[in-house]
C-alpha positions as CSV (number, residue, x, y, z in Angstrom):
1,X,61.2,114.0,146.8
2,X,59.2,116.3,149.2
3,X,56.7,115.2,151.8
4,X,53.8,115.6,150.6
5,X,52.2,114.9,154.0
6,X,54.2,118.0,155.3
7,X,53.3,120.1,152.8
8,X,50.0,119.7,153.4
9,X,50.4,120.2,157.0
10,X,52.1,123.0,157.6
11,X,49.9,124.8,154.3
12,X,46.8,124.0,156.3
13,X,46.1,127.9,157.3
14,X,46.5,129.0,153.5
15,X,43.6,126.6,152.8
16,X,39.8,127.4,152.4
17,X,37.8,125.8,154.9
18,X,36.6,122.9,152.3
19,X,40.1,122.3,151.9
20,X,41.3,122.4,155.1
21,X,38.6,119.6,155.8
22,X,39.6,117.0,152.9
23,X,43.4,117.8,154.4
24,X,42.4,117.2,158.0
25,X,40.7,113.8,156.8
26,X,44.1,112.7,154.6
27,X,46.0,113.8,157.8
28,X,44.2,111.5,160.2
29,X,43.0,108.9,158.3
30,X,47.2,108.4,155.8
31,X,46.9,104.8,154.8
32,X,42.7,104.4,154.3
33,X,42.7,107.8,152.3
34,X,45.2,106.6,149.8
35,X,42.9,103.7,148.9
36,X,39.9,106.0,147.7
37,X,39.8,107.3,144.6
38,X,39.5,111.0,144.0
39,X,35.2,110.8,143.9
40,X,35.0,108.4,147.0
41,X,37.8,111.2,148.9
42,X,35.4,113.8,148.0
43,X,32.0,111.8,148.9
44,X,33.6,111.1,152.1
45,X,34.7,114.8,152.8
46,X,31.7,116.6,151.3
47,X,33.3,118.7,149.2
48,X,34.1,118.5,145.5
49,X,36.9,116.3,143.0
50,X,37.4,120.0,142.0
51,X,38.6,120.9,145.7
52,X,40.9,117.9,145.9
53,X,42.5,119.2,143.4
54,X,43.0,122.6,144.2
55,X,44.0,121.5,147.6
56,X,46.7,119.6,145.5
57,X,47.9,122.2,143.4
58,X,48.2,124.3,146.6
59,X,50.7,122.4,148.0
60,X,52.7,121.6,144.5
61,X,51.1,118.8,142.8
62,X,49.9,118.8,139.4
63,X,46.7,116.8,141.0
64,X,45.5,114.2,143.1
65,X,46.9,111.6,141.5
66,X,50.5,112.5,141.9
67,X,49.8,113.1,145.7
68,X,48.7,110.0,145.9
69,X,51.7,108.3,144.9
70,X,54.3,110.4,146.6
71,X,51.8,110.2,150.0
72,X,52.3,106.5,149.0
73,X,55.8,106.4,148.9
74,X,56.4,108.8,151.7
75,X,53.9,106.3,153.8
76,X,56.1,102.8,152.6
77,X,58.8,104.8,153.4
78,X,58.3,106.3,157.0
79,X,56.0,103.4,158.3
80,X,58.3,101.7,160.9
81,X,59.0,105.0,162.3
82,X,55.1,106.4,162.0
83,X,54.3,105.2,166.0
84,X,57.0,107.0,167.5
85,X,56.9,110.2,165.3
86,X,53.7,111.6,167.2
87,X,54.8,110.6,171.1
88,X,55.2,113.2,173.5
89,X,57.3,113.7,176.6
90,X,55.3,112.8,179.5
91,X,55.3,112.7,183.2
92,X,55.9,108.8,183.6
93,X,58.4,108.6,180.9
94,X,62.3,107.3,182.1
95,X,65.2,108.9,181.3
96,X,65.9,106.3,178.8
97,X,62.3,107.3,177.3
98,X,63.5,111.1,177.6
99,X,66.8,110.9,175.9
100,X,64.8,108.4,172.9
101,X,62.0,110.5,172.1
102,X,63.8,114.4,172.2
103,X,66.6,112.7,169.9
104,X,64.3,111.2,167.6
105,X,62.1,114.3,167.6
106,X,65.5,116.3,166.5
107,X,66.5,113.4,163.9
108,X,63.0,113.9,162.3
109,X,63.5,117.6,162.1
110,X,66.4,117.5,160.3
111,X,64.5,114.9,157.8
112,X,61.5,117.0,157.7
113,X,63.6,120.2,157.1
114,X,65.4,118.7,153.8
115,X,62.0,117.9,152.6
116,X,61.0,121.5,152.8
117,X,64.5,122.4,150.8
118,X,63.4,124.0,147.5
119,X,67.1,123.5,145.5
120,X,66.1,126.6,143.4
121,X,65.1,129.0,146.1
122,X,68.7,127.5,148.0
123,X,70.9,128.9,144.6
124,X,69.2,132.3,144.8
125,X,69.7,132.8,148.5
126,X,73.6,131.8,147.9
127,X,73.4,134.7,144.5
128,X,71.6,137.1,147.7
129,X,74.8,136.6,150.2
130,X,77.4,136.3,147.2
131,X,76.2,139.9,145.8
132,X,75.5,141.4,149.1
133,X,77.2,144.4,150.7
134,X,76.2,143.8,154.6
135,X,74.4,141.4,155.6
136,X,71.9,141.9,158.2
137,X,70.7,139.8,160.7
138,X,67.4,139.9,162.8
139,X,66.0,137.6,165.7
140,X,64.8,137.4,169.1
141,X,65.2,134.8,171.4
142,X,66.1,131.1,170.8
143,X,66.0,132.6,166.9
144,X,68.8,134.8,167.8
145,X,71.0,132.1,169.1
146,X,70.5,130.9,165.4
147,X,71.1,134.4,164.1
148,X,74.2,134.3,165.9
149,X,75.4,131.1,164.8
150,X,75.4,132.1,161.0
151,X,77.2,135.4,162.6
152,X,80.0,133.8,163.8
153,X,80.1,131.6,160.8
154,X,80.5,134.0,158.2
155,X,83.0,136.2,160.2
156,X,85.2,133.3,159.9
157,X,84.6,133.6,155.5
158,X,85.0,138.1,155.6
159,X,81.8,138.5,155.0
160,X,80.3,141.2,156.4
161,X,77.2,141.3,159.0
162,X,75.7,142.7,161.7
163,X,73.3,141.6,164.5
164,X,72.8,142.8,167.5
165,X,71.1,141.4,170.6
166,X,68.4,143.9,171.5
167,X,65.4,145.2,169.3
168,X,66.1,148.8,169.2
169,X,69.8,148.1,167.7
170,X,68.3,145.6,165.0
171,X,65.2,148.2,164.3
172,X,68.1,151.0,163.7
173,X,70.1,148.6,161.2
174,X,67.0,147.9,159.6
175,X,66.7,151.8,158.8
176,X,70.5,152.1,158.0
177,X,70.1,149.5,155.5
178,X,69.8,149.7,151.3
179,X,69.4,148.0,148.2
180,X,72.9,146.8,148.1
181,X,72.4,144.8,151.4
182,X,70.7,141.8,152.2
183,X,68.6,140.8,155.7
184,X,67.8,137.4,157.0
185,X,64.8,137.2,159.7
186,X,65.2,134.1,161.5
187,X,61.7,133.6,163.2
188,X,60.1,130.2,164.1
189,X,56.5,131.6,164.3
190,X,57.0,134.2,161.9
191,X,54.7,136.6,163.9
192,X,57.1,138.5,166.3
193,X,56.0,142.0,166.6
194,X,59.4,143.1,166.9
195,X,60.5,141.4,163.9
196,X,57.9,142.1,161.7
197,X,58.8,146.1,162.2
198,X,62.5,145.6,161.5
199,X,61.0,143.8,158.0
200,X,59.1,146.7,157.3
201,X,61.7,149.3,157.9
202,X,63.7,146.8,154.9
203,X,61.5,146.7,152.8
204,X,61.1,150.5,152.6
205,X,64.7,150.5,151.9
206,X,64.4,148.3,149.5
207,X,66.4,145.8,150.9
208,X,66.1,141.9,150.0
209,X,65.0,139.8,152.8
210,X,65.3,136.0,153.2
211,X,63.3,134.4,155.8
212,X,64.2,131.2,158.2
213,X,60.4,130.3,159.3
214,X,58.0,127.6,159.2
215,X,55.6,127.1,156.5
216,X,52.8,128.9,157.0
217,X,51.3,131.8,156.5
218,X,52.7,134.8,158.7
219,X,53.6,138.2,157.9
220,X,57.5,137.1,158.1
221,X,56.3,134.4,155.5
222,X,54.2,137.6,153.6
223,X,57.2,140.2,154.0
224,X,60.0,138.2,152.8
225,X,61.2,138.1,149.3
226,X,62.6,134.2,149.6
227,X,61.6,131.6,151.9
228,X,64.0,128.6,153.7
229,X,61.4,126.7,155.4
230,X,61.7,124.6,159.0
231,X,59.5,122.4,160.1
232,X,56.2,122.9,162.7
233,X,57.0,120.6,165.4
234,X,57.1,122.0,168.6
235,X,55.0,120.4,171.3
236,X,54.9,120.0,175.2
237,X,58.2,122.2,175.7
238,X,57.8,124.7,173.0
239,X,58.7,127.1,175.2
240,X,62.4,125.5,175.4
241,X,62.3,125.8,171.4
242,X,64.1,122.3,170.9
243,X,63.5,121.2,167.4
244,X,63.0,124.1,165.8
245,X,66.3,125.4,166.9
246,X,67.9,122.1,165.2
247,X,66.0,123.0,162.0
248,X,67.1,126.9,162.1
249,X,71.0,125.8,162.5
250,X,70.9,122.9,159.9
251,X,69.1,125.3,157.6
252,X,71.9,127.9,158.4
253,X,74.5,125.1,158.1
254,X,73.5,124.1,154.5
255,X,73.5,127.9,153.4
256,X,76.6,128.6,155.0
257,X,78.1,125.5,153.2
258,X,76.1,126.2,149.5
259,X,77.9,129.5,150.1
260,X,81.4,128.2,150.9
261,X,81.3,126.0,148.2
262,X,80.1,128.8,145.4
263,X,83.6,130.6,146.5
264,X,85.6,127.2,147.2
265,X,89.3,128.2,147.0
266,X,88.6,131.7,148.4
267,X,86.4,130.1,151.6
268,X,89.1,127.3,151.5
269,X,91.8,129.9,152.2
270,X,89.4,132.1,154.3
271,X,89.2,128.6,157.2
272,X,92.6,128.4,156.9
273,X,93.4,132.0,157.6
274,X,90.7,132.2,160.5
275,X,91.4,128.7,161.8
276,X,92.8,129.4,165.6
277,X,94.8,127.0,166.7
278,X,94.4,125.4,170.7
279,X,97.6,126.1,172.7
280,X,100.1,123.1,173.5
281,X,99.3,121.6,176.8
282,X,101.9,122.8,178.4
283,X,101.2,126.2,178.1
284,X,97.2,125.7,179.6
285,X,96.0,127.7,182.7
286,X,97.4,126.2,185.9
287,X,100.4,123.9,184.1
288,X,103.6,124.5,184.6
Protein backbone atom coordinates (compact mmCIF):
# COMPACT_ATOMS: atom_id res chain seq x y z
CA UNK A 1 0.00 0.00 0.00
CA UNK A 2 1.21 3.62 -0.69
CA UNK A 3 1.57 6.36 1.87
CA UNK A 4 -1.02 8.20 1.61
CA UNK A 5 0.65 10.85 3.92
CA UNK A 6 3.37 11.15 1.24
CA UNK A 7 1.33 11.46 -1.42
CA UNK A 8 -0.23 14.17 -0.05
CA UNK A 9 2.89 15.76 0.76
CA UNK A 10 4.93 15.83 -1.91
CA UNK A 11 1.41 16.67 -4.31
CA UNK A 12 1.00 19.75 -2.19
CA UNK A 13 2.10 22.35 -5.09
CA UNK A 14 -0.41 20.66 -7.63
CA UNK A 15 -3.17 21.63 -5.14
CA UNK A 16 -5.56 24.66 -5.17
CA UNK A 17 -5.08 26.81 -2.39
CA UNK A 18 -8.42 25.33 -0.45
CA UNK A 19 -6.77 22.20 -0.87
CA UNK A 20 -3.45 22.86 -0.02
CA UNK A 21 -5.08 24.22 3.39
CA UNK A 22 -7.29 20.94 4.39
CA UNK A 23 -3.71 19.06 3.40
CA UNK A 24 -1.52 21.33 5.54
CA UNK A 25 -4.18 20.72 8.50
CA UNK A 26 -4.08 16.56 7.90
CA UNK A 27 -0.30 17.02 7.75
CA UNK A 28 0.12 18.75 11.12
CA UNK A 29 -2.56 17.69 13.02
CA UNK A 30 -2.20 13.09 11.53
CA UNK A 31 -3.81 11.33 14.47
CA UNK A 32 -6.74 14.20 15.58
CA UNK A 33 -7.74 14.62 11.73
CA UNK A 34 -8.42 11.00 11.28
CA UNK A 35 -11.05 11.14 14.04
CA UNK A 36 -13.32 13.89 12.24
CA UNK A 37 -15.59 12.95 9.88
CA UNK A 38 -15.54 14.36 6.38
CA UNK A 39 -18.08 17.59 7.45
CA UNK A 40 -16.25 18.35 10.85
CA UNK A 41 -12.58 18.12 8.51
CA UNK A 42 -14.20 20.58 6.30
CA UNK A 43 -15.90 22.92 9.20
CA UNK A 44 -12.50 22.93 10.66
CA UNK A 45 -10.64 23.87 7.36
CA UNK A 46 -13.23 26.21 5.82
CA UNK A 47 -13.51 24.79 2.81
CA UNK A 48 -15.99 22.25 1.38
CA UNK A 49 -16.79 17.98 1.79
CA UNK A 50 -16.56 18.58 -2.01
CA UNK A 51 -12.73 19.78 -1.70
CA UNK A 52 -11.80 16.90 0.63
CA UNK A 53 -12.61 14.94 -1.83
CA UNK A 54 -11.06 16.37 -4.75
CA UNK A 55 -7.99 16.70 -2.69
CA UNK A 56 -8.43 12.89 -2.31
CA UNK A 57 -8.87 11.97 -5.71
CA UNK A 58 -5.74 14.09 -6.50
CA UNK A 59 -3.60 12.10 -4.76
CA UNK A 60 -5.31 8.47 -5.80
CA UNK A 61 -8.08 7.82 -3.59
CA UNK A 62 -11.53 7.10 -4.64
CA UNK A 63 -12.56 9.56 -1.51
CA UNK A 64 -12.04 10.53 1.82
CA UNK A 65 -12.98 7.62 3.24
CA UNK A 66 -10.43 5.33 1.82
CA UNK A 67 -7.72 7.95 2.88
CA UNK A 68 -8.82 7.70 6.01
CA UNK A 69 -8.16 4.19 6.47
CA UNK A 70 -4.89 3.86 4.70
CA UNK A 71 -3.70 7.38 6.76
CA UNK A 72 -4.92 5.05 9.57
CA UNK A 73 -3.00 2.17 8.84
CA UNK A 74 0.10 3.99 7.65
CA UNK A 75 -0.26 5.97 11.19
CA UNK A 76 -0.60 2.34 13.46
CA UNK A 77 2.02 1.34 11.36
CA UNK A 78 4.86 4.10 11.46
CA UNK A 79 3.99 5.44 15.12
CA UNK A 80 6.99 4.21 17.08
CA UNK A 81 9.22 5.69 14.52
CA UNK A 82 6.96 9.05 14.03
CA UNK A 83 9.37 11.20 16.75
CA UNK A 84 12.48 10.51 15.14
CA UNK A 85 11.31 10.80 11.45
CA UNK A 86 11.20 14.79 11.66
CA UNK A 87 14.70 15.39 13.73
CA UNK A 88 17.37 17.23 12.31
CA UNK A 89 21.16 17.30 12.58
CA UNK A 90 22.01 19.96 14.95
CA UNK A 91 24.96 21.69 16.47
CA UNK A 92 24.85 19.82 19.90
CA UNK A 93 24.16 16.57 18.50
CA UNK A 94 27.09 13.57 19.31
CA UNK A 95 28.54 11.57 16.98
CA UNK A 96 26.47 8.79 18.23
CA UNK A 97 23.41 11.23 17.53
CA UNK A 98 25.04 11.96 13.89
CA UNK A 99 25.60 8.45 12.68
CA UNK A 100 21.62 7.54 14.31
CA UNK A 101 19.76 10.20 12.65
CA UNK A 102 21.65 10.40 8.80
CA UNK A 103 21.11 6.42 8.86
CA UNK A 104 17.66 6.51 9.82
CA UNK A 105 16.94 9.45 7.50
CA UNK A 106 18.52 7.06 4.56
CA UNK A 107 16.44 3.93 5.95
CA UNK A 108 13.28 6.09 5.65
CA UNK A 109 14.10 7.05 2.17
CA UNK A 110 14.37 3.82 0.91
CA UNK A 111 10.77 3.08 2.75
CA UNK A 112 9.38 6.19 1.46
CA UNK A 113 10.75 5.52 -2.09
CA UNK A 114 8.85 1.97 -2.45
CA UNK A 115 5.82 3.67 -1.41
CA UNK A 116 6.10 5.97 -4.35
CA UNK A 117 6.74 2.68 -6.74
CA UNK A 118 3.79 2.54 -9.21
CA UNK A 119 4.30 -1.51 -10.26
CA UNK A 120 2.67 -0.52 -13.62
CA UNK A 121 4.65 2.53 -14.52
CA UNK A 122 7.98 0.04 -13.31
CA UNK A 123 6.92 -2.77 -16.34
CA UNK A 124 6.67 -0.04 -18.89
CA UNK A 125 9.96 1.63 -18.02
CA UNK A 126 11.61 -2.10 -18.22
CA UNK A 127 9.40 -2.47 -22.14
CA UNK A 128 11.25 1.46 -22.65
CA UNK A 129 15.05 -0.01 -21.89
CA UNK A 130 14.14 -3.60 -23.31
CA UNK A 131 13.08 -1.96 -26.83
CA UNK A 132 15.51 0.82 -26.73
CA UNK A 133 18.36 1.44 -29.24
CA UNK A 134 20.74 3.87 -27.01
CA UNK A 135 20.00 4.82 -24.04
CA UNK A 136 20.67 8.25 -22.96
CA UNK A 137 21.55 9.49 -19.85
CA UNK A 138 21.27 13.15 -18.42
CA UNK A 139 22.26 14.80 -14.95
CA UNK A 140 24.23 17.21 -13.22
CA UNK A 141 25.77 17.05 -10.11
CA UNK A 142 25.04 14.53 -7.22
CA UNK A 143 22.21 13.31 -10.04
CA UNK A 144 25.05 12.49 -12.25
CA UNK A 145 26.82 10.31 -9.82
CA UNK A 146 23.37 8.40 -10.06
CA UNK A 147 23.37 8.67 -13.81
CA UNK A 148 26.57 7.11 -13.68
CA UNK A 149 25.87 4.41 -11.55
CA UNK A 150 22.99 2.94 -13.84
CA UNK A 151 26.01 3.61 -16.65
CA UNK A 152 28.26 1.39 -15.31
CA UNK A 153 25.52 -0.99 -14.48
CA UNK A 154 24.19 -1.65 -17.74
CA UNK A 155 27.66 -1.75 -19.47
CA UNK A 156 28.12 -4.75 -17.47
CA UNK A 157 24.40 -6.32 -19.31
CA UNK A 158 25.58 -4.79 -23.46
CA UNK A 159 23.34 -2.40 -23.31
CA UNK A 160 24.03 0.49 -24.92
CA UNK A 161 24.29 4.18 -23.27
CA UNK A 162 25.73 7.24 -23.17
CA UNK A 163 26.36 9.99 -20.62
CA UNK A 164 28.68 12.37 -20.40
CA UNK A 165 29.90 14.62 -17.61
CA UNK A 166 29.45 18.14 -18.96
CA UNK A 167 26.19 19.95 -20.31
CA UNK A 168 27.22 20.77 -23.67
CA UNK A 169 28.06 16.88 -24.48
CA UNK A 170 24.60 15.79 -22.88
CA UNK A 171 22.76 18.88 -24.83
CA UNK A 172 24.52 17.40 -28.20
CA UNK A 173 23.28 13.70 -27.41
CA UNK A 174 20.04 15.05 -26.73
CA UNK A 175 20.03 16.47 -30.47
CA UNK A 176 21.61 13.21 -31.92
CA UNK A 177 18.97 11.29 -30.49
CA UNK A 178 15.48 9.60 -32.12
CA UNK A 179 12.51 7.70 -31.74
CA UNK A 180 14.25 4.43 -31.46
CA UNK A 181 16.19 5.70 -28.30
CA UNK A 182 15.22 6.15 -24.93
CA UNK A 183 16.56 9.15 -22.20
CA UNK A 184 16.44 8.98 -18.54
CA UNK A 185 16.76 12.64 -16.58
CA UNK A 186 17.82 11.92 -13.21
CA UNK A 187 17.07 15.30 -11.42
CA UNK A 188 16.09 15.62 -7.67
CA UNK A 189 14.48 19.11 -8.07
CA UNK A 190 13.37 18.55 -11.44
CA UNK A 191 13.97 22.26 -12.27
CA UNK A 192 17.66 22.31 -13.57
CA UNK A 193 17.95 24.68 -16.43
CA UNK A 194 20.38 22.69 -18.03
CA UNK A 195 18.35 19.65 -17.92
CA UNK A 196 15.27 20.91 -18.78
CA UNK A 197 16.88 22.02 -22.38
CA UNK A 198 18.41 18.59 -22.96
CA UNK A 199 14.42 17.39 -22.42
CA UNK A 200 13.35 19.59 -24.86
CA UNK A 201 15.84 18.91 -27.53
CA UNK A 202 14.17 14.97 -26.83
CA UNK A 203 11.23 15.59 -27.09
CA UNK A 204 11.61 17.32 -30.52
CA UNK A 205 13.09 14.19 -31.54
CA UNK A 206 10.69 12.36 -30.43
CA UNK A 207 12.47 10.54 -28.08
CA UNK A 208 10.78 8.77 -24.81
CA UNK A 209 11.96 10.18 -21.68
CA UNK A 210 11.68 8.59 -18.21
CA UNK A 211 12.24 10.81 -15.30
CA UNK A 212 14.02 9.97 -11.69
CA UNK A 213 12.49 13.08 -9.62
CA UNK A 214 10.56 13.90 -6.75
CA UNK A 215 6.86 14.26 -6.80
CA UNK A 216 5.98 17.36 -7.56
CA UNK A 217 5.27 19.47 -10.09
CA UNK A 218 8.42 20.60 -12.21
CA UNK A 219 8.98 20.83 -15.81
CA UNK A 220 11.15 17.48 -15.57
CA UNK A 221 7.96 16.10 -13.90
CA UNK A 222 5.80 18.02 -17.02
CA UNK A 223 8.36 16.91 -19.84
CA UNK A 224 8.69 13.39 -19.19
CA UNK A 225 6.64 10.69 -20.66
CA UNK A 226 6.97 8.28 -17.33
CA UNK A 227 7.72 9.09 -13.90
CA UNK A 228 9.92 6.87 -11.09
CA UNK A 229 9.32 8.99 -8.10
CA UNK A 230 12.00 9.72 -4.91
CA UNK A 231 11.15 11.07 -2.09
CA UNK A 232 11.34 15.09 -0.75
CA UNK A 233 13.42 14.89 2.15
CA UNK A 234 16.37 16.89 2.07
CA UNK A 235 16.92 19.17 5.03
CA UNK A 236 19.87 21.02 6.87
CA UNK A 237 22.54 19.58 4.38
CA UNK A 238 20.68 19.58 1.23
CA UNK A 239 23.42 20.88 -0.27
CA UNK A 240 25.38 17.44 0.42
CA UNK A 241 22.26 15.70 -1.42
CA UNK A 242 22.29 12.72 1.17
CA UNK A 243 18.98 10.97 0.97
CA UNK A 244 17.98 11.82 -2.10
CA UNK A 245 21.05 10.26 -3.60
CA UNK A 246 19.96 6.87 -1.70
CA UNK A 247 16.56 7.12 -3.31
CA UNK A 248 18.05 7.86 -6.97
CA UNK A 249 20.35 4.58 -6.65
CA UNK A 250 17.75 2.27 -5.06
CA UNK A 251 15.28 3.55 -7.73
CA UNK A 252 18.09 2.74 -10.29
CA UNK A 253 18.82 -0.52 -8.50
CA UNK A 254 15.26 -1.92 -8.77
CA UNK A 255 15.05 -0.90 -12.60
CA UNK A 256 18.32 -2.28 -13.30
CA UNK A 257 17.19 -5.58 -11.57
CA UNK A 258 13.26 -5.52 -13.08
CA UNK A 259 15.41 -5.31 -16.21
CA UNK A 260 17.82 -8.20 -15.52
CA UNK A 261 15.25 -10.27 -14.56
CA UNK A 262 12.90 -9.61 -17.86
CA UNK A 263 16.13 -11.10 -19.87
CA UNK A 264 17.18 -13.67 -16.98
CA UNK A 265 19.37 -16.24 -18.79
CA UNK A 266 20.73 -13.61 -21.22
CA UNK A 267 21.65 -10.97 -18.12
CA UNK A 268 22.64 -14.28 -16.17
CA UNK A 269 25.25 -14.94 -18.86
CA UNK A 270 25.99 -11.26 -19.49
CA UNK A 271 27.41 -11.03 -15.21
CA UNK A 272 29.20 -13.87 -15.88
CA UNK A 273 30.95 -12.78 -19.04
CA UNK A 274 31.62 -9.14 -17.52
CA UNK A 275 32.44 -10.50 -14.04
CA UNK A 276 36.35 -9.42 -13.51
CA UNK A 277 37.94 -11.42 -11.35
CA UNK A 278 40.49 -9.89 -8.31
CA UNK A 279 44.09 -11.14 -8.83
CA UNK A 280 45.64 -13.85 -6.42
CA UNK A 281 47.41 -12.20 -3.58
CA UNK A 282 50.43 -12.98 -4.68
CA UNK A 283 50.43 -11.21 -7.69
CA UNK A 284 49.22 -7.56 -5.76
CA UNK A 285 51.29 -4.34 -6.16
CA UNK A 286 54.34 -4.51 -3.84
CA UNK A 287 54.28 -8.55 -3.10
CA UNK A 288 56.64 -10.60 -4.13
Amino acid sequence: MKSALLRLRESQDSMSATERAVSDYLLSHQGEAMELSIHQLAERTFASPSTVIRMCQRIGFAGYKEFRQAVTCELAVRRLNQEQEHKEITQSDSLDDIVDKVTYKNIMSLEDTKNLIDTETLQTCVDLVRRSRTVLLFGLGASLCAARDFYLKFLRLNKPCVINDDWHSQLLQAKNSDHEDLGIVVSYSGETVEVIECMKALRENGTPIIAITRRVSSPVAELSDLRLYTTDNEATFRSGAMSSRISQLNIIDILFTAFANSEYEYCLDQLSKTHIAKPPTAHKLGTT
